[in-house]
NUROLO-98181 format. One record per residue (C-alpha): z, x, y; residue in one letter. Coordinates in steps of 0.2 Angstrom, whole numbers, plus 5000, padded with zeros to 4 digits. Example, Ala and Ser with C-alpha at 12.3 -4.5 7.8 and 13.67 -1.06 7.14 Angstrom:
! NUROLO-98181
503950624978A;503650684995S;
END
This chain:
! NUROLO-98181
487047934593X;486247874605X;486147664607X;484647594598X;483047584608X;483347734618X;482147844622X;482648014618X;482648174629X;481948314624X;483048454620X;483348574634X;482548744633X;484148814640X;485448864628X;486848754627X;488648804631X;489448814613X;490748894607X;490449014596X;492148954583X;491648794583X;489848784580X;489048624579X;490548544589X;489648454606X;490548364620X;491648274609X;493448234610X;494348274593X;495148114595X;493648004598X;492448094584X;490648004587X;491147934603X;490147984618X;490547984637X;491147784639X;492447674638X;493247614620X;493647444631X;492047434640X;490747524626X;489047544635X;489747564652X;489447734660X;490447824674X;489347754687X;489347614698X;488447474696X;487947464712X;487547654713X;486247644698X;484547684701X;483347584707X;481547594703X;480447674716X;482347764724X;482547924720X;483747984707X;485448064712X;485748234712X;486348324695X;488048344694X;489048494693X;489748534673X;491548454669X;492248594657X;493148544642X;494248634630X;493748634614X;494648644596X;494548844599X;494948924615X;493248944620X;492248804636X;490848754636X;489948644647X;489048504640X;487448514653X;486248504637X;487248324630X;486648224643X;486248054637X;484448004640X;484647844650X;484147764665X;485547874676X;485048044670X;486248174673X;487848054673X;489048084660X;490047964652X;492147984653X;493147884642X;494847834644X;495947984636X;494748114644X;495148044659X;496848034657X;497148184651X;496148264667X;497248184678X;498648264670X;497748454673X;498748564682X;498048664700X;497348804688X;496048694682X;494448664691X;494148594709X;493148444699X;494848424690X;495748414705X;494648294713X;495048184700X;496948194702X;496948164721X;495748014716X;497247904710X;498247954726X;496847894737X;496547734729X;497947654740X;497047704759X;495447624763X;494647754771X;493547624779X;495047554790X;494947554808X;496747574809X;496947714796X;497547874804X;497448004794X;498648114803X;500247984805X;501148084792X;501048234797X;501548184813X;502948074805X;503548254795X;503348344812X;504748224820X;505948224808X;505848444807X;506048444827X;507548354829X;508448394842X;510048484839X;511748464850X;512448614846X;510948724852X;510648634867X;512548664873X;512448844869X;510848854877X;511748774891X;512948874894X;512049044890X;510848984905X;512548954918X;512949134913X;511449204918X;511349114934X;513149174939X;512749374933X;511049374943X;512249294959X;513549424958X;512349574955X;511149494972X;512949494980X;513649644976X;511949734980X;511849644999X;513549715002X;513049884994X;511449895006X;512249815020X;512049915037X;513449975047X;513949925066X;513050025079X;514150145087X;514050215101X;513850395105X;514150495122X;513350665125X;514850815127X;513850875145X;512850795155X;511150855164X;511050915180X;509650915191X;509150925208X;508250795219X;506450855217X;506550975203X;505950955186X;507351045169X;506851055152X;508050985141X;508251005121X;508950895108X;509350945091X;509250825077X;509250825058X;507850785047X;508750655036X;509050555052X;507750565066X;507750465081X;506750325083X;505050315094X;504350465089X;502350465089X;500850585090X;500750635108X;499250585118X;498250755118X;497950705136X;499450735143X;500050555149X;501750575152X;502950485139X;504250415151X;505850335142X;506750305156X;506250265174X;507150245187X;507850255205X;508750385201X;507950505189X;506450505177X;506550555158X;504950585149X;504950635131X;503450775130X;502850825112X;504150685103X;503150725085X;503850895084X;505150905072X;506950935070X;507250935092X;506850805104X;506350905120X;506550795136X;505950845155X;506950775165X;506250725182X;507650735198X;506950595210X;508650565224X;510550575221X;511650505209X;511850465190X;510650395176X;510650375158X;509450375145X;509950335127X;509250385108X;509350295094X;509550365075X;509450205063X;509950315048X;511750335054X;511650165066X;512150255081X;511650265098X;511550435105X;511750435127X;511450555138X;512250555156X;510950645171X;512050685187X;510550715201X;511350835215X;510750955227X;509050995236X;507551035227X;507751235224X;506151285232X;506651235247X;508151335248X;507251475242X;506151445257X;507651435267X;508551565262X;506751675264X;506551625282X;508451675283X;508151845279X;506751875290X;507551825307X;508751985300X;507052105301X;506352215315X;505052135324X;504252275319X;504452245300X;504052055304X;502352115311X;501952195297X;502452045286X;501351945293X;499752045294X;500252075274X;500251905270X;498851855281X;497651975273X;498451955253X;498051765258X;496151785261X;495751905247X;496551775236X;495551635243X;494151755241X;494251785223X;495051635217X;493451565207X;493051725197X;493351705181X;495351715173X;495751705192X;496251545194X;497851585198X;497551635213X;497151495221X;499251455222X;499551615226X;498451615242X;499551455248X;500951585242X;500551725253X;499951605270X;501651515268X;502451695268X;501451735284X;502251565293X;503851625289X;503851785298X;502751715311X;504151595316X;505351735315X;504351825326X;504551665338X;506351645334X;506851805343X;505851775357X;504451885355X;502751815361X;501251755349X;499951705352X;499751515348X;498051535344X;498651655329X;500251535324X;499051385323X;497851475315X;499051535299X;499851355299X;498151285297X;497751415282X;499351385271X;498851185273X;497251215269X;497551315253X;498951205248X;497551075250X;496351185239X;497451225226X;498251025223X;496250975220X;495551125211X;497151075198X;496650885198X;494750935195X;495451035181X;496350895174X;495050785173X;493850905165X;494950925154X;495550745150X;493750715150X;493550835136X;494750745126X;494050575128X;492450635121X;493250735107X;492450895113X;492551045100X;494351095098X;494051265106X;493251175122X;494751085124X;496151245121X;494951325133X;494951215147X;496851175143X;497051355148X;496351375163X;497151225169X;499051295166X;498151465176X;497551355189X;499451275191X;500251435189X;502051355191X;503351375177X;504451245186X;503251125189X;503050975176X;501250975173X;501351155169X;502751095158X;502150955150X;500251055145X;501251205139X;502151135126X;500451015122X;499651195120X;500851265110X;501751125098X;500151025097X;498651135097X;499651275089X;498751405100X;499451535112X;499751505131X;498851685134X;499551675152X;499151815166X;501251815173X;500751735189X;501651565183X;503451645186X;504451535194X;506251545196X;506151445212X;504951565217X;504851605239X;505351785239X;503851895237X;
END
């Protein structure tokens, strides 16, 4: 019953929560029959604060969430619709065993219940002090679980000290592994011969797995590749991208020996070649021997000779710019040089010329050796020009081709040299005309 003066509620139109096999039971502890939500010691207390009451003119707290209760059966209820009508509406009243026996409510129960058992716990902290750290004991259990152990640490230890020393021994074992070899030094079987003045071709074989070092692209515009220069002899390495042979022209400049060297940094050896420059240049003695021959001749035969030559030696010079013919412009040299020779034959047996005639063909061979050195370094240029520019490819291959016709000398090293950039690096065909035979040519 409510205390005497009170105003009563009127009854909720919401159902109340009742169970159904205990009807007419309300919130009421078995127990405490009559007794509503207060303290046996403290009767008409309630379970607020005195200094949280309500205030007239403040506004009224919030309704709490239902406390559920078991009742005599097994049914809840919730006793929303037994809420006393006093100043503190909504507050509901706990006495002493209700309490108590929420506090002993296990972590099934509701969160409210639960609440209520970690109340007791939290009467001990103030909340409100400063110093209060909410944290220090887990920190505290933290510590004590991470302890350090002895035991671990040693074995760590010594697990680490192993590692070290394997990664040591393996580095050690693979430096030696890897480790070149000494250099050694390799002399060629043979060495190269050559004469002062002339110019040899010389190959050398190598394998794939162990090329020589300084090999490069060539310079399309045929700027000699010289390796080794010297008093001596001259080695330029012409064409040294071509694969498996390393071809060499070998330049005879006075008499004596030279050496050039290759070196393979796959097997760590050093490869050298020994060049023994002997003898006169092997046009002149052709010459010679040519001149030779002739002072053997009729004068009769040596009069034709010279008329021959004299006349092959002008229609040369006459035709020498047609087209495809420019290789006639060193066989017009050719043919006035022949002409000297017999004429000095001619001379050597005592026959008289006139000088007139003598001067006259001297004069002519000069002048179409003269002819014939610029027409090849007009060529040249054209030609390097061509390059410089990056012509069309078929421009240059032209122009490449009528300057080997224009030198026309298998023996000589440009011709050399822009044969083999003709054939190794343009790929293309020399398409010669024959007039470049050599073979230390006089003798025609």
């Amino acid at each position: 019953p409510a205390p005497a003066g009170a105003r009563r509620r009127p009854a909720s139109p919401r159902a109340s929560w009742r169970d159904d096999d205990a009807a007419g039971d309300s919130w009421r502890d078995d127990d405490a029959a009559g007794a509503s939500w207060r303290d046996d010691d403290a009767a008409g207390d309630s379970w607020r604060d005195d200094d949280a009451a309500p205030r007239r003119g403040t506004a009224s707290r919030p309704p709490q969430p239902p406390l559920a209760t078991r009742s005599r059966g097994s049914g809840i209820r919730f006793g929303e619709d037994a809420e006393l009508d006093d100043d503190a509406e909504g507050t509901a009243e706990v006495d002493a065993s209700n309490l108590a026996r929420a506090s002993r409510r296990g972590p099934d129960e509701s969160s409210s219940e639960q609440t209520a058992e970690l109340g007791a716990a939290e009467v001990a902290r103030d909340l409100d002090d400063p110093d209060y750290d909410p944290f220090a004991e887990v920190e505290a259990t933290q510590k004590k679980t991470k302890q350090a152990d002895p035991e671990r640490e040693k074995a760590m230890r010594v697990l680490s000290i192993v590692g070290l020393l394997g990664i040591a021994i393996a580095v050690g074992i693979y430096l030696q592994a890897t480790k070149p070899g000494e250099w050694k030094k390799v002399d060629a079987p043979e060495p190269i011969r050559v004469a002062v003045g002339q110019t040899v071709r010389f190959d050398e074989p190598w394998a794939p797995v162990d090329p020589p070092a300084g090999r490069y692209m060539p310079d399309a515009r045929g700027e000699p590749y010289v390796i080794e220069d010297g008093a001596v002899a001259r080695v330029e390495w012409v064409v040294p991208h071509v694969e498996g042979r390393a071809i060499f022209l070998i330049h005879g400049l006075q008499e004596g020996e030279a050496y050039f060297q290759l070196r393979f940094d796959r097997s760590r050896r050093v490869k050298v070649f020994r060049i023994i420059v002997e003898g006169d240049d092997p046009h002149d003695l052709a010459r010679d021997k040519r001149r030779a021959e002739f002072r053997k001749l009729h004068p009769k035969k040596l009069r034709e000779i010279l008329a021959t030559a004299k006349a092959t030696g002008d229609t040369y010079r006459e035709r020498r710019d047609f087209v495809g013919k420019e290789s006639y412009y060193r066989l017009s040299w050719q043919e006035y040089a022949r002409a000297v020779d017999a004429a000095e034959a001619l001379r050597s047996k005592g026959l008289a010329l006139p000088e007139k005639e003598l001067r006259a063909i001297e004069e002519a061979e000069q002048r179409a050796r003269e002819e014939y050195d610029a027409f090849v370094q007009r060529e040249l240029a054209i030609y390097r020009d061509l390059v410089r520019k990056n012509e069309p490819r078929r421009d240059r291959v032209d122009q490449l081709r009528r300057l080997l016709r224009g030198i026309s000398h298998s023996c000589d090293a440009r011709y050399k040299r822009f044969r083999l950039i003709l054939s190794k690096l343009y790929e293309e065909p020399v398409n010669a005309d024959g007039n470049e035979y050599c073979e230390h040519d006089p003798a025609r």
